[in-house]
VMD Tcl script that draws the C-alpha trace (Angstrom):
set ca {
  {119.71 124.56 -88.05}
  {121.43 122.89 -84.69}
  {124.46 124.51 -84.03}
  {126.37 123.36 -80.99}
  {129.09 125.97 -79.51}
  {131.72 125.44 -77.59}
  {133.90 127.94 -76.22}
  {136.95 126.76 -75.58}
  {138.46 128.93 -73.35}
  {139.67 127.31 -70.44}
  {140.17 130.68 -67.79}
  {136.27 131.37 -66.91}
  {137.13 135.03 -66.56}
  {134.19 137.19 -68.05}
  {136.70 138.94 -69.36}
  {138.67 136.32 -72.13}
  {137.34 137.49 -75.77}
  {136.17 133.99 -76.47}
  {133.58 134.47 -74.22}
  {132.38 137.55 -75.82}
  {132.91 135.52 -79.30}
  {130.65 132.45 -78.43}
  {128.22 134.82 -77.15}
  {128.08 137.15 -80.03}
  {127.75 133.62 -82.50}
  {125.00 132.49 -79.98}
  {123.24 135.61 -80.37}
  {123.29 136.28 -84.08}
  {122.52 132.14 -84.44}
  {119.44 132.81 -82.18}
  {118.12 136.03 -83.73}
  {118.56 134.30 -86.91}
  {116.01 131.10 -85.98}
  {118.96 128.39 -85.26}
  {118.50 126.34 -82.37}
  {121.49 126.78 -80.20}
  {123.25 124.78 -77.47}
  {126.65 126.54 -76.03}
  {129.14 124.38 -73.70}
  {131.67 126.00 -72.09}
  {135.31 124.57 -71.34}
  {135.76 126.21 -67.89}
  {132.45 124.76 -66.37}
  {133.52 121.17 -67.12}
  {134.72 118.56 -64.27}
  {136.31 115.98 -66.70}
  {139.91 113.75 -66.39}
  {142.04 113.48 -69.16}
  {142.82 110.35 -70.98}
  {145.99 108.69 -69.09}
  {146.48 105.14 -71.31}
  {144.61 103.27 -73.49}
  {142.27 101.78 -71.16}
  {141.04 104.70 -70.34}
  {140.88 105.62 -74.06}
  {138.86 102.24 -74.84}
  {136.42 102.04 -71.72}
  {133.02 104.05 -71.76}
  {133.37 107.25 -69.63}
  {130.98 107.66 -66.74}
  {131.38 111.73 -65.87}
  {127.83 113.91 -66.56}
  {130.33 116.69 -67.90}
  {131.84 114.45 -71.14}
  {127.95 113.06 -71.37}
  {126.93 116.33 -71.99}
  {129.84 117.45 -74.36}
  {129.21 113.73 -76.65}
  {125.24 114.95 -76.70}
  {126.18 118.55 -77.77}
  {128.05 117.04 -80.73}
  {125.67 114.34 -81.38}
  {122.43 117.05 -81.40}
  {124.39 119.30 -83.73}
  {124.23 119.99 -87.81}
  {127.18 122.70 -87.39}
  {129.64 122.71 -84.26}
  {131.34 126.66 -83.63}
  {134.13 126.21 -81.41}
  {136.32 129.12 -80.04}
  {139.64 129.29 -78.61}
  {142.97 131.31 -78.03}
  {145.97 130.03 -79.70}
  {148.64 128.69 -77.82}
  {151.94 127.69 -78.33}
  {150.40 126.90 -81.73}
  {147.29 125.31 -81.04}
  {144.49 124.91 -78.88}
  {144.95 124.74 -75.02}
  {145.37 121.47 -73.45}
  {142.36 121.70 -72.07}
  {140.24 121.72 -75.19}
  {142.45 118.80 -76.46}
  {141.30 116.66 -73.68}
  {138.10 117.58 -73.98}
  {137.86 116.12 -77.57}
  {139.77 113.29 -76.16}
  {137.11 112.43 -74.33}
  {134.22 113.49 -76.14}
  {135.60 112.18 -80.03}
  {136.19 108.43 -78.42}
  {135.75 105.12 -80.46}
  {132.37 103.94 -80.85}
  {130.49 107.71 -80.62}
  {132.82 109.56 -82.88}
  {134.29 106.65 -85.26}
  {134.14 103.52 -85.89}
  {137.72 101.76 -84.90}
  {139.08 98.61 -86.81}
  {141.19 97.92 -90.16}
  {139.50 100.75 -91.48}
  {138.41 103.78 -89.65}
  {135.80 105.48 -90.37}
  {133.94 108.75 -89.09}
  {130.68 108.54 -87.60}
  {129.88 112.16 -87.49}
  {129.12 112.69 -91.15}
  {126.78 115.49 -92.29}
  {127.83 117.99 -89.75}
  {129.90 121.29 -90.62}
  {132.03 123.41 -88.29}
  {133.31 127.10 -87.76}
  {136.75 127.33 -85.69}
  {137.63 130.86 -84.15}
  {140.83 131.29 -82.77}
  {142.48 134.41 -80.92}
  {146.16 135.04 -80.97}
  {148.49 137.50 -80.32}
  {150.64 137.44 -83.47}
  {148.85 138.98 -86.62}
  {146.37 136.08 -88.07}
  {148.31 136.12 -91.39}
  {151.98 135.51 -89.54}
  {150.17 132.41 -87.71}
  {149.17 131.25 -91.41}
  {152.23 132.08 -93.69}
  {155.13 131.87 -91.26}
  {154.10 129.29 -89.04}
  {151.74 127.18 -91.24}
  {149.02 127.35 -88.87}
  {150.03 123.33 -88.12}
  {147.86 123.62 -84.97}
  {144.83 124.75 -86.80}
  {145.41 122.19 -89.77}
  {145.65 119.48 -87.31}
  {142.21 120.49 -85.41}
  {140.59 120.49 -88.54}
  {142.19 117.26 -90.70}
  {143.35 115.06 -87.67}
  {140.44 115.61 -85.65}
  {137.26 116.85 -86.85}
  {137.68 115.95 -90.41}
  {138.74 112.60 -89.18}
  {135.51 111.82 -87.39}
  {133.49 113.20 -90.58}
  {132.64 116.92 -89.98}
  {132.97 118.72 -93.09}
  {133.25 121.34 -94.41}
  {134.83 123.11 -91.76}
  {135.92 126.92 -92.35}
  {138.14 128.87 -90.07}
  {137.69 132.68 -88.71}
  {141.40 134.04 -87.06}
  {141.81 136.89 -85.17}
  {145.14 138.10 -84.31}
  {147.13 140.83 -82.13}
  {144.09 140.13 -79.71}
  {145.94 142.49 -76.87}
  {145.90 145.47 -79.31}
  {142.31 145.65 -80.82}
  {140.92 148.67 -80.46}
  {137.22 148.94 -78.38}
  {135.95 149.66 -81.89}
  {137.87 146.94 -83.98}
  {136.29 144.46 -81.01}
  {133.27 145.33 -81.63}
  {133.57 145.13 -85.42}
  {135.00 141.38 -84.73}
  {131.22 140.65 -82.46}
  {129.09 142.14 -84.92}
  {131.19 139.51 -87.75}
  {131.11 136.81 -85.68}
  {127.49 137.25 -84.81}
  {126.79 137.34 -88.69}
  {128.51 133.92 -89.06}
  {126.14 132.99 -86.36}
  {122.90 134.04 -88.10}
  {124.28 132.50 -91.39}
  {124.94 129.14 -89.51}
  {128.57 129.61 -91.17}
}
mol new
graphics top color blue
foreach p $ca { graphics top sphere $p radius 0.5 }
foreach p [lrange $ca 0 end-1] q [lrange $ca 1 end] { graphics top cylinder $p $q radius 0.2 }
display resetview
């Protein structure tokens, strides 16, 4: 399988989890015989989408060229990111901006229609609130959106969701335990 990663973390810091996260899916994906591409957030040069002109006119920056070939090249997209206030950072918002545009991602007129059809996907999100307050108290709305108003909008489907909360106060061992999961989802292509 092609599986595209993208780790959404927008801090480049060796030390963010999500780092460790895409790596550990990269890994197991690898080991496993998947052909693996991983993009990551904080090496991109890209502006975000100010108006509709900018939303309707081809982009001409390497960095989003790359992202829209990552996508296109992939049977299942993994991307990783911390939660917050509710969703995924800014950053990573833009970035599908960009990248999910008319014309690559969906076809625009009366009726839309997603172009990216026959591709899965695997969101991982950190957070510091326990994973099942983010789903039952707050209605993980940020996550629903990703995954309806975005990616199931272009096409991708099915697309299954791994969270991990009270990232601060994970134990060495219960880190380690979250890899060694993750890098199993990897090797499954899941």
């Amino acid at each position: 399988m092609r599986i595209g990663i993208i780790d959404g973390h927008p801090d480049g810091d060796p030390a963010r989890y999500c780092h460790a996260l895409a790596d550990a899916y990269s890994d197991g994906a690898r080991k496993a015989g998947h052909e693996v591409r991983l993009l990551r957030l904080s090496e991109l040069d890209f502006p975000i989408l100010l108006g509709r002109a900018d939303w309707e006119a081809p982009h001409a920056c390497p960095d989003l060229t790359s992202a829209q070939d990552l996508v296109a090249w992939s049977e299942h997209l993994m991307i990783v990111h911390p939660l917050w206030l509710g969703a995924q950072p800014a950053r990573l918002k833009a970035l599908l901006e960009q990248v999910l545009r008319p014309g690559f991602a969906f076809r625009a007129g009366h009726a839309m229609t997603g172009r990216l059809t026959g591709r899965s996907a695997r969101l991982i999100v950190t957070m510091g609130m326990p994973a099942p307050v983010y789903r039952l108290w707050f209605g993980a709305h940020g996550l629903k959106a990703l995954k309806r108003n975005v990616l199931g909008f272009v096409g991708i489907r099915p697309i299954r969701d791994t969270l991990i909360g009270n990232i601060e106060g994970l134990s060495p061992a219960r880190r380690q335990a979250w890899l060694a999961a993750v890098g199993a989802l990897g090797a499954r292509g899941r």
